[in-house]
C-alpha positions as CSV (number, residue, x, y, z in Angstrom):
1,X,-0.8,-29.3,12.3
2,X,1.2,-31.3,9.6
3,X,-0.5,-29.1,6.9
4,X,0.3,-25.7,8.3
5,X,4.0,-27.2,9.0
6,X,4.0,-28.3,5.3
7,X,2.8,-25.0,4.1
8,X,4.8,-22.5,6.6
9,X,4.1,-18.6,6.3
10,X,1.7,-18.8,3.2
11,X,-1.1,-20.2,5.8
12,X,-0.8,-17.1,7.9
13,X,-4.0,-16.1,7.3
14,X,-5.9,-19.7,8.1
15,X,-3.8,-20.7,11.0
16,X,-4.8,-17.5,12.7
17,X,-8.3,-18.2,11.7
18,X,-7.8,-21.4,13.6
19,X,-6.7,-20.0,16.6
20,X,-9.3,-17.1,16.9
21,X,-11.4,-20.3,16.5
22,X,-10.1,-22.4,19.3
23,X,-9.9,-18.8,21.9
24,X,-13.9,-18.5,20.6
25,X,-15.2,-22.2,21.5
26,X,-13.4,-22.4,24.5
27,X,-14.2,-18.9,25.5
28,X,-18.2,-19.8,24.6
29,X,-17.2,-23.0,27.5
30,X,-16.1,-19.8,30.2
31,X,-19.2,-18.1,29.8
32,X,-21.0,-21.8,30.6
33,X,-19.4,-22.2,33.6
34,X,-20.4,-18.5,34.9
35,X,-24.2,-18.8,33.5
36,X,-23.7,-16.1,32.0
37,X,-25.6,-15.7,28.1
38,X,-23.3,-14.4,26.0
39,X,-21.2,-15.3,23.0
40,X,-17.9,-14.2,23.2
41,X,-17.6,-12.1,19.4
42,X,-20.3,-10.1,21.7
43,X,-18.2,-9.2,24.6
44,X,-16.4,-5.7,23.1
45,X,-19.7,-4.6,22.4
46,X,-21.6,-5.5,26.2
47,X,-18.4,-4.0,27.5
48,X,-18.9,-0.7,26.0
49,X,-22.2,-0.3,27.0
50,X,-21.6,-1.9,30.3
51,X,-21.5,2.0,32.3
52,X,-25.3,1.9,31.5
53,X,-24.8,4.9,28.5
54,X,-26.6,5.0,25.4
55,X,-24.1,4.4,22.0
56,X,-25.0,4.9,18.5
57,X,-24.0,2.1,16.6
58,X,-21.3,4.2,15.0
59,X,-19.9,5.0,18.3
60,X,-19.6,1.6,19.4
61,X,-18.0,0.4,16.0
62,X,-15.1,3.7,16.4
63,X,-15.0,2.7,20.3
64,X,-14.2,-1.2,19.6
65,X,-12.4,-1.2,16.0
66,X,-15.4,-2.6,14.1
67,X,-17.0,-2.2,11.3
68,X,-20.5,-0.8,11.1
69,X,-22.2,-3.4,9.5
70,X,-20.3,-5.8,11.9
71,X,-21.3,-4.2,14.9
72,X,-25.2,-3.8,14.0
73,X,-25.1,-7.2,13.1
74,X,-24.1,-8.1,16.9
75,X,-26.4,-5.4,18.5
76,X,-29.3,-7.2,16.3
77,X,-28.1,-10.8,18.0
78,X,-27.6,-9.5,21.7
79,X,-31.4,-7.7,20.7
80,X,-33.1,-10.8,20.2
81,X,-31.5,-12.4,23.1
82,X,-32.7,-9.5,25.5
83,X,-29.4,-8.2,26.5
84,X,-29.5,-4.8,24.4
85,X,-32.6,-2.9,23.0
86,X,-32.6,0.1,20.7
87,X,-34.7,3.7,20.8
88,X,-34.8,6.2,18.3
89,X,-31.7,9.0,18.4
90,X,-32.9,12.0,18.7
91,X,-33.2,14.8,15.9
92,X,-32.0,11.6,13.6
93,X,-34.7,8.9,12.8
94,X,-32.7,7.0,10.7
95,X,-30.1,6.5,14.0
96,X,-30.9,4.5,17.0
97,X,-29.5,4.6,20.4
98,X,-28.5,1.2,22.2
99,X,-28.2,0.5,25.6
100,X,-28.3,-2.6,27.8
101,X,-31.5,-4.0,29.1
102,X,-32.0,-4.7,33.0
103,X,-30.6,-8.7,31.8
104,X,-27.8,-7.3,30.5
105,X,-26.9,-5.2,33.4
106,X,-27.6,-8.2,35.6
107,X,-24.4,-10.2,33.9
108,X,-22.4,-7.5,35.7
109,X,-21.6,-9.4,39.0
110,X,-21.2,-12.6,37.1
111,X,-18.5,-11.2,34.7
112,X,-16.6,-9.1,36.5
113,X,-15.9,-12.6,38.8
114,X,-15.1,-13.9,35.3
115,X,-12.7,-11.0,34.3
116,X,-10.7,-12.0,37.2
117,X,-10.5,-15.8,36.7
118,X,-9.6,-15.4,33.0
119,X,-7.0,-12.6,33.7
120,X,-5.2,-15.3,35.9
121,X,-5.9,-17.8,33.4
122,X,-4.2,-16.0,30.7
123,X,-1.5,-14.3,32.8
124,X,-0.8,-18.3,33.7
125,X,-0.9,-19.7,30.3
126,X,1.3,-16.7,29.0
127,X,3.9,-17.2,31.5
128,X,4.1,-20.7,30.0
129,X,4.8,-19.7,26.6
130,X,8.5,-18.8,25.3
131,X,7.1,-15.6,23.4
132,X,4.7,-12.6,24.7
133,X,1.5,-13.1,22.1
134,X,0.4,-10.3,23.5
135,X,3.0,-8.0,22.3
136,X,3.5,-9.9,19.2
137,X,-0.2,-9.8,17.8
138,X,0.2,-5.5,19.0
139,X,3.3,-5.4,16.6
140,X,1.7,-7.4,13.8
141,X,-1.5,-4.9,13.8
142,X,0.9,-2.6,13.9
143,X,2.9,-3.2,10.8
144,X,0.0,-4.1,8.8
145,X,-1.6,-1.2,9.4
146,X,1.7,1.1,8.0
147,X,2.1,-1.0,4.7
148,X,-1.0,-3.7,4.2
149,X,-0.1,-7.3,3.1
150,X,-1.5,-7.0,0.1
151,X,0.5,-4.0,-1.0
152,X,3.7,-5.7,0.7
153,X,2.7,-8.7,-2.4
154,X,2.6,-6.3,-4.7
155,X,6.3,-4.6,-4.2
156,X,7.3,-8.7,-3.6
157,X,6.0,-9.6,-6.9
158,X,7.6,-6.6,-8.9
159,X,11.3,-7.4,-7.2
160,X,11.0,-10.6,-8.1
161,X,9.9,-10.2,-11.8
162,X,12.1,-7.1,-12.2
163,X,14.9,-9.7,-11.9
164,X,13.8,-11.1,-15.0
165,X,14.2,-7.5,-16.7
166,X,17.8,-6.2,-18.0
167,X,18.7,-2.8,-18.6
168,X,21.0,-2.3,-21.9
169,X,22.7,1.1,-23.8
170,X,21.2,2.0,-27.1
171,X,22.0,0.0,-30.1
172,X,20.9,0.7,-33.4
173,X,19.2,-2.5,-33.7
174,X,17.0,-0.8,-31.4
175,X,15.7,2.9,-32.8
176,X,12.5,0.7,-34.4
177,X,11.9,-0.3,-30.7
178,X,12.8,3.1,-28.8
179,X,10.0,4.7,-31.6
180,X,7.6,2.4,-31.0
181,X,7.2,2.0,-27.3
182,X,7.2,6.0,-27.2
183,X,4.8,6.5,-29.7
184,X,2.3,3.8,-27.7
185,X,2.4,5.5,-25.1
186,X,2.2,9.0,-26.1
187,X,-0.5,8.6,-28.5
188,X,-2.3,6.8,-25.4
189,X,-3.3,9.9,-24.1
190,X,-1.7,12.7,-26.2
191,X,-0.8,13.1,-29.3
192,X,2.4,13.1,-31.6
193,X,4.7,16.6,-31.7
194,X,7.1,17.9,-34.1
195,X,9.6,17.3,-30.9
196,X,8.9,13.7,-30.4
197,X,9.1,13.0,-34.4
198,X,12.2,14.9,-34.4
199,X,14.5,13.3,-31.2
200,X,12.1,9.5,-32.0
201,X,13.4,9.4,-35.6
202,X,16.6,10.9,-35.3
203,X,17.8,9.4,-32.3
204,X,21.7,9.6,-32.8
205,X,21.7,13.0,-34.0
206,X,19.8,14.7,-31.5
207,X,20.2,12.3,-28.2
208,X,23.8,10.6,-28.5
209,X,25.7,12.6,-30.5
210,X,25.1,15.4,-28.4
211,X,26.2,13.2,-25.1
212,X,23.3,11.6,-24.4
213,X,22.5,8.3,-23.3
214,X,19.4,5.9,-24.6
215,X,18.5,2.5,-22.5
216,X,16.3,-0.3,-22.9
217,X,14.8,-2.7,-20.8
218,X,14.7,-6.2,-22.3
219,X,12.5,-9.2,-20.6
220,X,13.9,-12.0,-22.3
221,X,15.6,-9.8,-24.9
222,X,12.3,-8.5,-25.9
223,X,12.2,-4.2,-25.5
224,X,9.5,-3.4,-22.9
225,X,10.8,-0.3,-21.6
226,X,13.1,2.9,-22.9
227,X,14.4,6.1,-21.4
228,X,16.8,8.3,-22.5
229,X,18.9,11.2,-20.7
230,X,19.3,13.9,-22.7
231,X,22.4,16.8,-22.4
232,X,21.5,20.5,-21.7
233,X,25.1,21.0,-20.5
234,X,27.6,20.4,-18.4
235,X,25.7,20.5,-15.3
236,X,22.4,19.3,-16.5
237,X,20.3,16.3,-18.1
238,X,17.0,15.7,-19.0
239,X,15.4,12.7,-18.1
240,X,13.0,12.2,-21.6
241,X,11.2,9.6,-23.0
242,X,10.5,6.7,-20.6
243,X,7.9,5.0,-21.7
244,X,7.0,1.6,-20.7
245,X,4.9,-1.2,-22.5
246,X,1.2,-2.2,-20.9
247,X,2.4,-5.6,-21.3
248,X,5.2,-4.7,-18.4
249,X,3.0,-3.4,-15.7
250,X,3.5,-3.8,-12.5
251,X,7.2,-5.1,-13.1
252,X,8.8,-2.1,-11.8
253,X,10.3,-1.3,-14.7
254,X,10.1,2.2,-14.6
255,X,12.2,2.4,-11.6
256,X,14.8,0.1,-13.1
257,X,15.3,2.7,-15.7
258,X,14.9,5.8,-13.9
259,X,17.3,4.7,-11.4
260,X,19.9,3.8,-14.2
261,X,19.9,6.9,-15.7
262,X,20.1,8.7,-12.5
263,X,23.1,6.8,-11.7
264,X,24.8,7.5,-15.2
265,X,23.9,11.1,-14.5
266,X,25.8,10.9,-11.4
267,X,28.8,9.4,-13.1
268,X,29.2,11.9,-15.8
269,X,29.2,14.9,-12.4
270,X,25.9,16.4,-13.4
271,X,24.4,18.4,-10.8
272,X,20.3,18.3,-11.8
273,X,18.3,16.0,-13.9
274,X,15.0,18.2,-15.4
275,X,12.1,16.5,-17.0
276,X,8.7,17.1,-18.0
277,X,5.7,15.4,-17.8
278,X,1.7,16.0,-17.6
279,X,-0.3,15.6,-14.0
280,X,-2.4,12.5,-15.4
281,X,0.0,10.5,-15.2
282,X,0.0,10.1,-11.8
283,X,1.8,6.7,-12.1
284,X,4.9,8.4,-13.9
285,X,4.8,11.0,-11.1
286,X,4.8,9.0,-8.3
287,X,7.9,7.4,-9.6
288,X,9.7,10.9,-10.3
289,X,8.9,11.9,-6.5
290,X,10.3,8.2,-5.6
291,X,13.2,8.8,-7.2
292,X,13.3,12.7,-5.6
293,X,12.1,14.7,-8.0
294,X,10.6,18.2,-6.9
295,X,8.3,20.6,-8.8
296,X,9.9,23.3,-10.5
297,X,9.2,26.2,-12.7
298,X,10.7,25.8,-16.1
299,X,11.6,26.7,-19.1
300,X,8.9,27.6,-22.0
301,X,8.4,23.7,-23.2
302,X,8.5,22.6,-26.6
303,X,5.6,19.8,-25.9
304,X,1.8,20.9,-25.8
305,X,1.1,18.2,-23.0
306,X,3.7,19.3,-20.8
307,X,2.0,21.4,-17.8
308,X,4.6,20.2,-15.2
309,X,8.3,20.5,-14.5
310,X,10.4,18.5,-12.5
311,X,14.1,18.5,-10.9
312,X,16.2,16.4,-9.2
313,X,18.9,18.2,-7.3
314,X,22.1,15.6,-7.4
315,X,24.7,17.7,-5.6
316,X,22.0,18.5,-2.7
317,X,21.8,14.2,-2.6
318,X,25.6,14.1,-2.5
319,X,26.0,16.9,0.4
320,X,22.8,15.0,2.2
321,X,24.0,11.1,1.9
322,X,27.6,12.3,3.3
């Protein structure tokens, strides 16, 4: 126990391992004592069949929460053993039905006086715990199956690398960087456009002088990321040129920017933020939506590659948060 003491919460995984382990050789001892020939990863499937009905293997596997290959992998064990055989389904050869044999029916007496010794057993032992496992192991199922652990890693890992990344106003030192990182991305699936050439190389003049905003996002003072938002008037922005560096992905460094500039947006009393992007980027989408972005229908764009609109409605946020 030292070791999983030593290790905590990162051993999750092995220390539950270890006590499925324990419940299965001490169960294996409980089916011993009743003579009764059975290993206890079978049980779920001998008690679905235990009515006497026929199951396809598919049925059984929706029935108990297995896999497929899991649960043929049992029936073929309990098969060799004489407790289940198979038969053809019918109008499908390449299904079978399973059933139990006239052994496996005959555990029925034995396990039901079983059922009612381990219920006590259990209902003892729980009553001497300070926590209900039973409700604990239901909740943990529960949340892992509305956000896995592996994805909950993944949103861990980009908060905690995001912290790393800073978010700073345009500087001139910078136009070399805001070009670049545009240009990689855009010529990464599209190509160049008079517009890009135009607001890319002339930053000041068409972005800031006309009350724009341009931000970067330095890791380690080194420009990974850019957006700008871009004036239409009093009421509305454009949300234009993110682009993010390959080198930054999975940082969340998209949402770092997008949120800034919907915050300066805010600031400045805009009403709606507009942008335009393309459908394959389903990455870039997902953000906008995140962020509350809606489809919209548009303007004529100046960019070939645009083929959807976007809009973010900031005075329908304001009336909802109060």
């Amino acid at each position: 126990m030292e070791f999983y003491n030593k290790v905590g919460r990162l051993a999750l995984g092995s220390r539950m391992r270890r006590l499925t382990e324990l419940h299965m050789d001490q169960a294996s001892k409980v089916y011993a004592l009743y003579n009764v020939e059975m290993q206890p990863k079978w049980f779920p499937v001998y008690y679905s069949l235990c009515n006497g009905e026929e199951k396809t293997i598919t049925l059984i596997a929706q029935e108990i929460g297995h896999s497929h290959p899991s649960v043929s992998t049992i029936v073929k064990e309990m098969t060799k053993k004489g407790i289940v055989k198979e038969s053809p389904y019918k109008g499908d050869g390449r299904k079978n039905y399973v059933m139990l044999t006239e052994k496996g029916l005959s555990f029925d007496e034995r396990l039901q006086e079983q059922f009612m010794d381990v219920n006590t057993a259990i209902e003892e032992a729980l009553a001497e715990t300070q926590h209900n496992l039973w409700k604990a192991i239901e909740e943990w199922e529960y949340i892992l199956e509305q956000r896995s652990l592996d994805k909950r890693v993944i949103d861990a890992k980009k908060q905690r690398e995001s912290r790393d990344v800073t978010i700073v106003e345009y500087d001139p030192k910078y136009q070399a960087d805001f070009r670049r990182l545009n240009e990689e991305w855009i010529t990464t699936y599209f190509k160049m456009e008079p517009a890009d050439y135009q607001s890319l190389d002339h930053a000041k003049e068409y972005i800031l002088d006309k009350g724009g905003y341009i931000y970067l996002a330095l890791l380690k003072g080194e420009p990974i990321g850019t957006c700008a938002l871009i004036k239409m008037n009093d009421d509305t922005y454009e949300l234009a040129k993110m682009a993010v560096s390959p080198l930054a992905k999975g940082k969340g460094v998209g949402n770092l920017l997008g949120n800034t500039v919907v915050e300066k947006a805010k600031s400045l009393g805009a009403k709606k933020i507009y942008l335009e992007s393309n459908m394959i980027l389903k990455p870039a989408i997902n953000l906008y939506q995140k962020l509350g972005f809606k489809k919209v229908l548009g303007n004529p764009s100046p960019y070939e590659r645009c083929n959807i609109q976007m809009e973010l409605n900031l005075a329908y946020l304001c009336t909802e948060i109060r």
